[in-house]
N, C-alpha and C positions, 0 to 999 in steps of 0.2 A: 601364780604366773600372770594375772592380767595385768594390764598394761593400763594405767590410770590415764596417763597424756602420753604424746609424743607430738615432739616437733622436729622438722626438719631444717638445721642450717649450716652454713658452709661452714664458719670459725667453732674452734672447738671453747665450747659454754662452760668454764670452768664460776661464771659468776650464779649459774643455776646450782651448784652444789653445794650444802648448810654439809653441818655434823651429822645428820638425821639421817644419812644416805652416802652409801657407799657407791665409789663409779667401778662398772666397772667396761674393760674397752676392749671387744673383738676387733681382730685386724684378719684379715681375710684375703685370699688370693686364688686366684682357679685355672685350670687351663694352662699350665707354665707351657708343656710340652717341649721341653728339654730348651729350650728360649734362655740359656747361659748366656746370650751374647746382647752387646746393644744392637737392635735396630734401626735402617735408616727410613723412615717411612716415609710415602708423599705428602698424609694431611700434618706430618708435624715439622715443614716449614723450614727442613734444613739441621733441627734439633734431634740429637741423638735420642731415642728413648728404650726404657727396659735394661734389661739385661738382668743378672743375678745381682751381681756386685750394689748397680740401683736400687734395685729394690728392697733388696738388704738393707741400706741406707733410710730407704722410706720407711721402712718397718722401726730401723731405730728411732727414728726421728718422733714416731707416735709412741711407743713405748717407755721413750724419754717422758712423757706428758702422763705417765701416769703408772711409773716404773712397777708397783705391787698387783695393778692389778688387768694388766694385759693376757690374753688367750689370742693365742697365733695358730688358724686354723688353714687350710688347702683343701679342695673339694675334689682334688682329681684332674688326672689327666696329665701325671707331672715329668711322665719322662720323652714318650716318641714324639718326633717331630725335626728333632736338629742333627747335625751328621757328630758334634760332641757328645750329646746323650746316647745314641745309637751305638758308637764307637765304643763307649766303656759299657753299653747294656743298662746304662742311667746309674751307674755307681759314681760320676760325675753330680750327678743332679743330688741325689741322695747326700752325698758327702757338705754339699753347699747347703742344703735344708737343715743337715745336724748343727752346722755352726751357723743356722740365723734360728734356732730353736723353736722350732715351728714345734706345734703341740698335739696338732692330732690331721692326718691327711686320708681324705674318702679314696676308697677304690673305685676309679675312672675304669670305662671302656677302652682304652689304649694303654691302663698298665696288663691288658694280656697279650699286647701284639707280639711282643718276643714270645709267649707262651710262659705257664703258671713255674715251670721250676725257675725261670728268670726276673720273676714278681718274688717269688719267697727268697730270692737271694738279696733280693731291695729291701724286702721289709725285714730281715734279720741285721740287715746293714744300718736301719733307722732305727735313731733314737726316740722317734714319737709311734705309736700304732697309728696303722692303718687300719680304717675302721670299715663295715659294713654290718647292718643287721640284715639284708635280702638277699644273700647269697647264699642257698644251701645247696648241699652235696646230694645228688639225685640219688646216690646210691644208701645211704644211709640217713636220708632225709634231714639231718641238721645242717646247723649254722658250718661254714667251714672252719675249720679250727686255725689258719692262718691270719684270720683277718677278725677281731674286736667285734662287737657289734654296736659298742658303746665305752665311751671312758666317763670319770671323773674327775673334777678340778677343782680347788679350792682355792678362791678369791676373798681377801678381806672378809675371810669366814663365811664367805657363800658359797655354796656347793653348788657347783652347775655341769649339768650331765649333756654331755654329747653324744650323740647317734649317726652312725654312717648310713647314708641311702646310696644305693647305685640306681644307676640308672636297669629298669626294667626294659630296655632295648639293647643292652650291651651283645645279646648273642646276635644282632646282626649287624652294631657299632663297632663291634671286630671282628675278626675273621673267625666265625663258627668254631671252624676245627679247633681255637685253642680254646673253648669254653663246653666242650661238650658233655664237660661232667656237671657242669652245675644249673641248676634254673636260677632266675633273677626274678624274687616274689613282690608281693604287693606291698608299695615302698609305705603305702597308710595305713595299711596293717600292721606293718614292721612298726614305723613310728609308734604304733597306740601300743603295739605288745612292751615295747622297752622304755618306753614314757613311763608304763608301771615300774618296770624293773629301777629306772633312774631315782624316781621316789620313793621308793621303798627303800634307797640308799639313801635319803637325805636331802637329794639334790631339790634345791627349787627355782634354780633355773633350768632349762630346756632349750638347747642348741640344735636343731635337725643338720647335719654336716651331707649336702647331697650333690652328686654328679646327676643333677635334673635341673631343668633352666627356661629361661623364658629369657622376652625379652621388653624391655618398658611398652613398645606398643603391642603385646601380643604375649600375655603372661606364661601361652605354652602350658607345658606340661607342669612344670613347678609352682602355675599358680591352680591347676586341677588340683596337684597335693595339698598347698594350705588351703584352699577351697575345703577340703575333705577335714581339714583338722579342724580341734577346738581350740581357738585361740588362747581360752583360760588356761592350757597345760603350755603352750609353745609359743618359747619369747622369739624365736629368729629362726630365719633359714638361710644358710649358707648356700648357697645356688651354682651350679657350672656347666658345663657341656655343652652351650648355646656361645658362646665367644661373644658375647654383646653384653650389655651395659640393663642391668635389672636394680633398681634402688623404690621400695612401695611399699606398702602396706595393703596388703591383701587377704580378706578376710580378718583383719583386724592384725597378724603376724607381719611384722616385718620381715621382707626378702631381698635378699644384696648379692649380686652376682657382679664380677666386674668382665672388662674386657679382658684378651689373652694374649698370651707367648709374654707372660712378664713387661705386659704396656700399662697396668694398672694394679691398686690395690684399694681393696676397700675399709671403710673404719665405720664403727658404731660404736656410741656408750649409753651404756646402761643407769639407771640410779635407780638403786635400791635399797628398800629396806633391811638394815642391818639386824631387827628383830624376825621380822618374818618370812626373810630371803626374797620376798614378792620384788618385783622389777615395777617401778612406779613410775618411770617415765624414760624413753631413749631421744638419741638423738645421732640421727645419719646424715651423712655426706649426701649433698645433692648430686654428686656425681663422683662418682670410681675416682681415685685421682690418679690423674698421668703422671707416669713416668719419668719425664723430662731430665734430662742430665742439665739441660740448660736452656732458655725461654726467653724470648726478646731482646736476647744478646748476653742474657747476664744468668749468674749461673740457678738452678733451681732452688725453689724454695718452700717449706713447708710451715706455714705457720710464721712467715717471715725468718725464718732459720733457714739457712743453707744447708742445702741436703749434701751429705758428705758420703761417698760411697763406703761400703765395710772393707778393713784394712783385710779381716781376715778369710771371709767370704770372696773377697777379689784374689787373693793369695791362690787358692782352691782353685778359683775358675782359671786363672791364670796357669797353673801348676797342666790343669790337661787342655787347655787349647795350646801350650807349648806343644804338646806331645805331636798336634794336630796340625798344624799352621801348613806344614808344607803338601798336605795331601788335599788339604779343606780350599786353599786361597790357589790351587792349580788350575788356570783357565782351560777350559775345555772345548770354547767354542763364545758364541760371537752374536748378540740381538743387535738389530741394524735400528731397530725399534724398542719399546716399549710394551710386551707380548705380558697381557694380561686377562682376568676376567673382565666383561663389560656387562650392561644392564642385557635382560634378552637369554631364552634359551641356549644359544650359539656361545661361544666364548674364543677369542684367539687362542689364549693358551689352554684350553679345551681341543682348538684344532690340533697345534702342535703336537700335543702328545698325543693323541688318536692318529694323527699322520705318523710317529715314531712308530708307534706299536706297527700300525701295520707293513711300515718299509720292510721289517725284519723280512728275510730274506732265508736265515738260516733253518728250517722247520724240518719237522719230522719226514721219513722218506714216505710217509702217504699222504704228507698235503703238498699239492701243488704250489698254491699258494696264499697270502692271507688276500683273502677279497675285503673287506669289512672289518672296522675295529670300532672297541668304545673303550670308556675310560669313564669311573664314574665320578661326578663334581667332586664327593667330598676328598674322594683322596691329593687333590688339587689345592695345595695347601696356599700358597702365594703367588707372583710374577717374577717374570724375568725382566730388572732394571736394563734401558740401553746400554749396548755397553757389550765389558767382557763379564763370560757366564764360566762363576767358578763351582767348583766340584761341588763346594759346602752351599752353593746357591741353587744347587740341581736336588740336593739332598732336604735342602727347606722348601721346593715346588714340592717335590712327589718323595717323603721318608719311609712309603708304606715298603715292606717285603713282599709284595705282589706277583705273582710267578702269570706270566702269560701261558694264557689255557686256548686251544683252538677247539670249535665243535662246528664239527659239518652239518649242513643246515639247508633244508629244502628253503624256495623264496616263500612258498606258504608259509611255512615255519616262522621264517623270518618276520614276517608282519606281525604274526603270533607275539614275537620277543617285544617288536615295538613296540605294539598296543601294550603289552605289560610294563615294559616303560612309561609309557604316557597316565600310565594309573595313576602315579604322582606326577600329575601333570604341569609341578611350579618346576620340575627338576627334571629334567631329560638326560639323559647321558650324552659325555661329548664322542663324537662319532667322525670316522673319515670310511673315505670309498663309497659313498652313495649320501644320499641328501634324500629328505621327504618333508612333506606339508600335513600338517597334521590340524585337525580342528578340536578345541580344548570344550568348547559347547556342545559335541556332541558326547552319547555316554561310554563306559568302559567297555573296549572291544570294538568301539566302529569309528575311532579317530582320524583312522588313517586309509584313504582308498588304496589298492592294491599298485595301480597303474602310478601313485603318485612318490612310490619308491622308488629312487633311480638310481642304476648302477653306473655307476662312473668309467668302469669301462668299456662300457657298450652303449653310453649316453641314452640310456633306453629305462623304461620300466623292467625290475627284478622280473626272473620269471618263474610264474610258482612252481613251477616241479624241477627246475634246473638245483645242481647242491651247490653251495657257496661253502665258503670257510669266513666263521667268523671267529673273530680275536674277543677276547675279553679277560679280566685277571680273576686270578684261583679264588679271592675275594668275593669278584660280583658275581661266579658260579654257584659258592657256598651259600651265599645267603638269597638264593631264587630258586625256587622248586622249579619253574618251567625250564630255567637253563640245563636245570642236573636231568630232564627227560633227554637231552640230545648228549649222544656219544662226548666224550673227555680227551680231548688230546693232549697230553701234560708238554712240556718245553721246562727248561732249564735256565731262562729267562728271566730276569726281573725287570717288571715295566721303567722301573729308574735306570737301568743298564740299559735299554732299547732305546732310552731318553740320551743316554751319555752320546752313544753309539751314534743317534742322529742329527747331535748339535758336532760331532766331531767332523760327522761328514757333510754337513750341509750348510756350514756358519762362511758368513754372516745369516742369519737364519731370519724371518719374518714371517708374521700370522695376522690372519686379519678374520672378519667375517664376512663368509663368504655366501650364505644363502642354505647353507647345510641344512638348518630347523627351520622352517617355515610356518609361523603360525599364523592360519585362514582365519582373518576375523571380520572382514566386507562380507554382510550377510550375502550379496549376489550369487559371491562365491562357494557359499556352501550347496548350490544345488547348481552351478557350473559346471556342465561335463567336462572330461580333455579331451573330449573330440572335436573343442572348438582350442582357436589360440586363445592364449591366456597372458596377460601382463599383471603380474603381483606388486604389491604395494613393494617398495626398495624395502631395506632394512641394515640399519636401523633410520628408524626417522620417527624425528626429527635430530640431526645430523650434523657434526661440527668439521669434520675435515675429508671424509671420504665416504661413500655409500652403495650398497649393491643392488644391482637391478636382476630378477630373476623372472623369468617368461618360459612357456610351453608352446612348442609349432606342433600340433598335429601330421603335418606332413611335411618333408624338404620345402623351400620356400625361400624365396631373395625379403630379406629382412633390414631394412633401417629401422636402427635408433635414436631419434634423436630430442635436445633438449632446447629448450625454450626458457625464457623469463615470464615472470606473470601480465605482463604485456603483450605476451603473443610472439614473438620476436626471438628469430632461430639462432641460438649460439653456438651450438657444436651438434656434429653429426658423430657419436659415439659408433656405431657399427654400421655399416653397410655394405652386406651381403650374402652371397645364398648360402643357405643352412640346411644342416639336416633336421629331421623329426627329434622333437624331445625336450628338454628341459635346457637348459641355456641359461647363463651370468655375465652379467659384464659390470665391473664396479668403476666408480663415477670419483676421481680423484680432485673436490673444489677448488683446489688450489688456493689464488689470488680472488676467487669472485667470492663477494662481499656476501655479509647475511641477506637473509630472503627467502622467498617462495619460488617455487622453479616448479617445472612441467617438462615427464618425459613423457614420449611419445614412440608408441611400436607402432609401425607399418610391417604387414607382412601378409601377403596374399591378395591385398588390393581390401585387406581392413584395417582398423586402428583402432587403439585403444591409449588411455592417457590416464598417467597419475602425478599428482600434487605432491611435491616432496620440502622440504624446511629445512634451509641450510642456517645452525645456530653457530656462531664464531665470537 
């Protein structure tokens, strides 16, 4: 298996190949999550990208280039996420993989979100195994008998062995309750155990096929796995569950992950020795190739070949979005804006669905009602374009089965929950009904002061012994030991249904950032009581068309805000006048005024304070 040379280049090197060496060319995909359709994206310029039909095409297109000896492999992750996959339970998807003859696909963390008897009706439906060696059954300690652990393939007379890894976080990458029979083992154990098994067939090459990932600047966890291997046995790793762009050599193995929902695909060849199957030199894509239906006006191309979508593959996909079109393209409701993720804890459409959850209105007859809600990122799949918001565009925001869970919760408690939040402190949950500042410098358990929780309908700090009702999905209850300590209130809810339900009654709909997550980073303020006022830096800033100002009065108080240029020179008087005690926003909409440096300015109580803000346009 070692790897004598390896170069990296864009065109495919067919003047490197004599007699002496066999090629041979994985094509690679990861991440589809039911992604049958083309997408319109923003960085791709107006060009359609993805879909089944495409990518089919692109796979023919490299397959064409070296018809005997191609391996079409998938890492996982290939049905949840579209309202076409969900609809048929991914016998859509599945149907469209039989006819682009994919060869072998890893079991992902999302093929258990329907639950294991809707995974075994996929993989009896599939003409390739799905593979895994790290899944065994707790109960009788082996491998599970549904899923391979490993196949063979035979290339221009070289046998080359693949191995499925799952990912060993899967039980809390989906929802618990459907994994609870199995553990997810040590994916480099698993590797070295069935590296022997593959050799002892014959095989000499070494494929790892895994739903583990990294990403080019930050290898993750998939390059701790080749870290941990011996590069002599293991020519490749197929890499996924990260949605980002991995193409390296690490620890001497090359690793190829591409981006996801069917926007890329990746290609590697081999050249090997036809006597002693050994792999003498590859050569990989510097980068996943896009998807592109069409590129600078004119249509895509691979290789200087027009990529031509599959007649038969499109037929498939075509055959069930007929079934779908009238339910999927139904507007529902109405963005007056652009309601998406941005850089920052906070997110607009973070707020939105954390404002849906907790509108619900409808609850059990012993909660009053929802005070608090979250919603956590990853289930937060895309944006809502301006515009009208259709059925199948609500279904690709939020595809999870998520049942809204209430648990009543002292405000003591409740800080409890935050700080466990803040534990992974790059990732907060999106939250409505109260706002807090939290300090990421301080350690686990003291991020957050008590008083700097504020409930939103008492404009006040939570109060520790008073009970609240907080909203959260069956999801983020399962996979948190501190949440399952407080009472269960179940609902018959799906957080995507409370989504429907609030774009229907509230559109034209619009989200912004409003100050909810604050994070204290001016050392002054880390040892700032709020028993003084307090004016925080805006956020975001620096800032291109709008920004929020958030501040603390200690006590009622007649309060101006107002803004300046960096010259000193008064432009606008944003607020003035008297307030009560507590936490306070006002967001600052720049309009017409040019880029630059600006200064606002709090008066309140006969003090002031001033912060520097950066308008970029």
């Amino acid at each position: 298996m070692k790897l004598a040379t390896f170069i990296f280049i864009l065109l495919f090197p067919l003047f490197f190949l004599n007699g002496q060496q066999q090629l041979i060319t994985v094509i690679c995909t990861n991440d589809l999550h039911g992604a049958l359709e083309p997408l319109e994206l923003d960085w791709a310029e107006g060009n359609l990208v993805g879909g089944i039909s495409y990518l089919a095409g692109y796979a023919n297109a490299m397959k064409a280039e070296n018809p005997d000896g191609w391996l079409f492999l998938d890492s996982g992750d290939v049905f949840q996420g579209t309202f076409i996959s969900y609809a048929f339970q991914g016998r859509s998807v599945i149907d469209c993989y039989n006819a682009m003859d994919y060869n072998a696909i890893t079991v992902g963390n999302h093929e258990f979100d329907w639950g294991v008897d809707v995974l075994l009706e996929r993989i009896a439906q599939s003409n390739c195994p799905f593979l895994a060696a790290n899944i065994v059954n707790k109960k009788s300690g082996q491998l599970v008998s549904w899923a391979k652990p490993y196949a063979i393939f035979t290339r221009k007379g070289i046998k080359i062995g693949v191995i499925g890894l799952a990912s060993e976080d899967t039980y809390v990458t989906t929802n618990p309750i459907n994994v609870t029979e199995f553990d997810f083992t040590s994916a480099v154990a698993a590797a070295n155990q069935y590296a022997d098994s593959v050799e002892a067939l014959g095989a000499t090459m070494i494929i790892l096929l895994a739903h583990i990932g990294g990403t080019q600047d930050d290898y993750g966890e998939v390059g701790a796995l080749a870290t941990a291997l011996d590069p002599e046995r293991f020519d490749l790793i197929v890499a996924g569950h990260i949605h980002k762009r991995l193409d390296d050599v690490i620890n001497g193995i090359p690793v190829l992950e591409n981006y996801a929902n069917s926007t890329a695909i990746g290609r590697i060849d081999f050249y090997v020795d036809p006597v002693s199957g050994e792999v003498e030199s590859f050569f990989m894509n510097e980068n996943p190739r896009t998807t592109y239906h069409t590129y600078e006006g004119k249509p895509a191309t691979y290789h200087d070949r027009v990529v031509v979508p599959d007649a038969k593959v499109d037929q498939i996909y075509q055959f069930y979005k007929q079934q779908l079109d009238t339910i999927q393209n139904r507007v529902v409701g109405h963005a007056a804006v652009r309601i998406g993720k941005v850089d920052g804890p906070e997110w607009p459409i973070g707020n939105l669905i954390a404002d849906a959850v907790r509108a619900c209105t409808d609850v059990p007859a012993n909660v009053p009602h929802i005070d608090f809600a979250m919603t956590n990122n990853g289930g937060i799949r895309t944006d809502f374009p301006q515009g009208p918001i259709t059925y199948g565009r609500v279904f690709q925001v939020f595809p999870f089965d998520n049942f809204l869970v209430i648990l009543p919760i002292t405000g003591r408690q409740f800080k409890d929950i935050i700080e466990d939040m803040l534990s992974d402190v790059t990732e907060p949950n999106q939250i409505s009904g109260f706002s807090f500042v939290y300090d990421p410098a301080k350690s686990d358990g003291n991020r957050v002061n008590p008083e700097d929780i504020m409930d939103w309908q008492t404009n006040a700090p939570v109060q520790a012994d008073k009970t609240y009702y907080l909203a959260v999905s069956d999801y983020m209850y399962n996979v948190n030991p501190l949440l399952q300590e407080r009472q269960r209130i179940d609902t018959r809810y799906l957080y995507r249904e409370l989504i429907l339900d609030y774009l229907t009654e509230n559109s034209p709909v619009t989200a912004k950032v409003e100050g909810r997550i604050t994070i204290r980073t001016d050392v002054k303020e880390h040892s700032f009581a709020l028993t003084h006022f307090q004016l925080e830096q805006n956020y975001p800033n620096p800032f291109n068309s709008s920004t929020v100002f958030r501040y603390f009065l200690p006590v009622p108080c007649k309060v101006e805000l107002e803004l300046y240029n960096i010259r000193g020179q008064k432009l606008s008087t944003l607020i003035s006048e008297n307030q009560e005690s507590g936490f306070h926003t006002c967001e600052w909409d720049a309009g017409t005024r040019g880029s630059g440096v600006y200064l606002v300015r709090l008066v309140a109580d006969e003090l002031a304070q001033t912060k520097k803000l950066i308008l970029v346009k």
